[in-house]
C-alpha positions in Angstrom: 118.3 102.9 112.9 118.0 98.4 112.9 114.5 99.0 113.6 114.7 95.0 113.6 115.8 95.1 117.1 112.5 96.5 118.2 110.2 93.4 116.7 110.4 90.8 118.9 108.9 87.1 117.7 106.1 85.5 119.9 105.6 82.4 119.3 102.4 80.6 118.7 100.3 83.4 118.7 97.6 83.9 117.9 97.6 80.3 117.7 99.7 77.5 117.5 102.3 77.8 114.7 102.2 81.4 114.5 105.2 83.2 115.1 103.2 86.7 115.7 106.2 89.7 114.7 105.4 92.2 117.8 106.3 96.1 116.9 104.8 97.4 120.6 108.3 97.5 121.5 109.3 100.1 118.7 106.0 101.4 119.3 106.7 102.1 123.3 110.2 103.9 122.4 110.1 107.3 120.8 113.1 107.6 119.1 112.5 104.8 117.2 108.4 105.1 117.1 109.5 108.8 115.1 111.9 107.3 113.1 109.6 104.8 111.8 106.8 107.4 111.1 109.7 109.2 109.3 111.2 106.1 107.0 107.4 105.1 106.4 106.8 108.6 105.1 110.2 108.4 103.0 108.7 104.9 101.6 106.1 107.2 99.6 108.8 109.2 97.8 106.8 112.3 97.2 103.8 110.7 95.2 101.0 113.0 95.5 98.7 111.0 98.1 94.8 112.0 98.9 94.2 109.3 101.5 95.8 107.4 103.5 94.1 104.2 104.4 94.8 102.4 107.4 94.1 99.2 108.5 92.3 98.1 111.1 94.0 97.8 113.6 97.9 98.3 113.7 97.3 100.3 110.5 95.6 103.0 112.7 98.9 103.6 114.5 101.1 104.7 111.4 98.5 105.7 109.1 97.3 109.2 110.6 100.7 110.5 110.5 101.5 110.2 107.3 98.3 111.5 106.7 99.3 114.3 108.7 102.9 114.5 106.8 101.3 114.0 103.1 99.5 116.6 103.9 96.3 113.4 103.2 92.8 112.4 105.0 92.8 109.5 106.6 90.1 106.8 106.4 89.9 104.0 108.5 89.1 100.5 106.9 87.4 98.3 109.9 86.4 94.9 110.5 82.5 94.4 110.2 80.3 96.1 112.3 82.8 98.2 113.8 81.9 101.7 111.3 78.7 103.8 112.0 78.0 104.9 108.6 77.2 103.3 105.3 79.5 101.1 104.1 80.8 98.8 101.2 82.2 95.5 102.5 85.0 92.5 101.2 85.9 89.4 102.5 89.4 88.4 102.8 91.4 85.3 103.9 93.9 85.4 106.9 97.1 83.0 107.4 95.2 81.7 110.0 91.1 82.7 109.5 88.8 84.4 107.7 87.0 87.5 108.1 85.1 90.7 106.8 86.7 94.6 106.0 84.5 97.2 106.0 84.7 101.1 104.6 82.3 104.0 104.8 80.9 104.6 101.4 81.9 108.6 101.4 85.7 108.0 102.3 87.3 107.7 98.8 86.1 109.9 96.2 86.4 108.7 92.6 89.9 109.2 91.5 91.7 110.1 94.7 95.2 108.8 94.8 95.4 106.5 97.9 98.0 105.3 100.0 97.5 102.0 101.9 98.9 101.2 105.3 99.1 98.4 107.8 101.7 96.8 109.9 102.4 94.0 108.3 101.7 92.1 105.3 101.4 88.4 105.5 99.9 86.3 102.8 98.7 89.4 101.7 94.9 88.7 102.1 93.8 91.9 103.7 95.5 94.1 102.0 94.1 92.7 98.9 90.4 93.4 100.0 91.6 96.5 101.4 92.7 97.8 97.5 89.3 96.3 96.1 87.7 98.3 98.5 89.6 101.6 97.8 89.1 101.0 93.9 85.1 99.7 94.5 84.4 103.5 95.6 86.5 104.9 92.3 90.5 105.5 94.3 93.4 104.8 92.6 95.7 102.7 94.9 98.9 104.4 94.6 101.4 102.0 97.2 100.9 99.9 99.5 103.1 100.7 102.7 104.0 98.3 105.6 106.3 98.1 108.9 106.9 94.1 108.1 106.5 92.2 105.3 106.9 88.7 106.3 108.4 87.8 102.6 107.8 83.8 103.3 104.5 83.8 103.4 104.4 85.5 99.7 101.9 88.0 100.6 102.8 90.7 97.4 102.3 88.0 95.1 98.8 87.9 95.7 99.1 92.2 95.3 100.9 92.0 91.6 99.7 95.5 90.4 100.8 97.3 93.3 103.7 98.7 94.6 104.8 97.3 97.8 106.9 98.9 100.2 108.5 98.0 103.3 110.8 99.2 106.7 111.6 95.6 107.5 111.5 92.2 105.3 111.4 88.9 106.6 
């Protein structure tokens, strides 16, 4: 499946000279929202996985099921504020802002193999904070998994001991 034709571009959002890369539409059809789940699972080429850590908040939508298909928990990594437990924080920088990442303090336990998820990696910022956040409570990050990588903005060389994988580059 081009799973390209269900990312549409929208244009200076979520400001001005953003081009925003919109996956609702593969999300909304369901031949291509379970081929997706099933090339993102494919993407972890049977590495034993203990968590799968998505990010907030696109990486909620994949994340649980391949959770579900590893056979994985799955934490949740949120913005600050947004988790009701105890919880370790990291700043990270945006393309366009700066903001705070948040995990519970019990969700990784020291050496579980962790797979990390999100829609898309940009100038790779979050996901960064995400893995020191994941290796802060004692996780090994194992891959880090995404629906887009928007390869211009040269996110994965800010991630270069990790393995990055991708459905879609641009």
């Amino acid at each position: 499946m081009h799973f390209n034709e269900f990312v549409r571009d929208i244009v200076d959002f979520p400001k001005p000279g953003i081009t925003f890369k919109d996956i609702t539409p593969l999300l909304q059809d369901p031949k291509a929202l379970q081929q997706a789940a099933e090339a993102l699972y494919v993407l972890v080429n049977e590495r034993p996985i203990d968590k799968v850590v998505g990010v907030d908040s696109r990486g909620f939508i994949f994340a649980p099921i391949l959770a579900m298909k590893l056979n994985a928990g799955f934490v949740p990594v949120r913005k600050a504020g947004k988790l009701p437990f105890r919880t370790v924080a990291e700043p990270y920088q945006l393309e366009y802002g700066q903001d705070i990442l948040e995990i519970h303090t019990d969700a990784i336990l020291k050496g579980e193999k962790v797979l990390v998820h999100d829609d898309v990696l940009a100038t790779g910022g979050t996901c960064k904070a995400v893995c020191k956040l994941v290796e802060q409570l004692g996780g090994e990050v194992v891959q880090c998994n995404f629906l887009v990588n928007l390869t211009f903005l040269k996110g994965a060389a800010q991630l270069p001991n990790y393995t990055i994988t991708s459905l879609l580059s641009y």
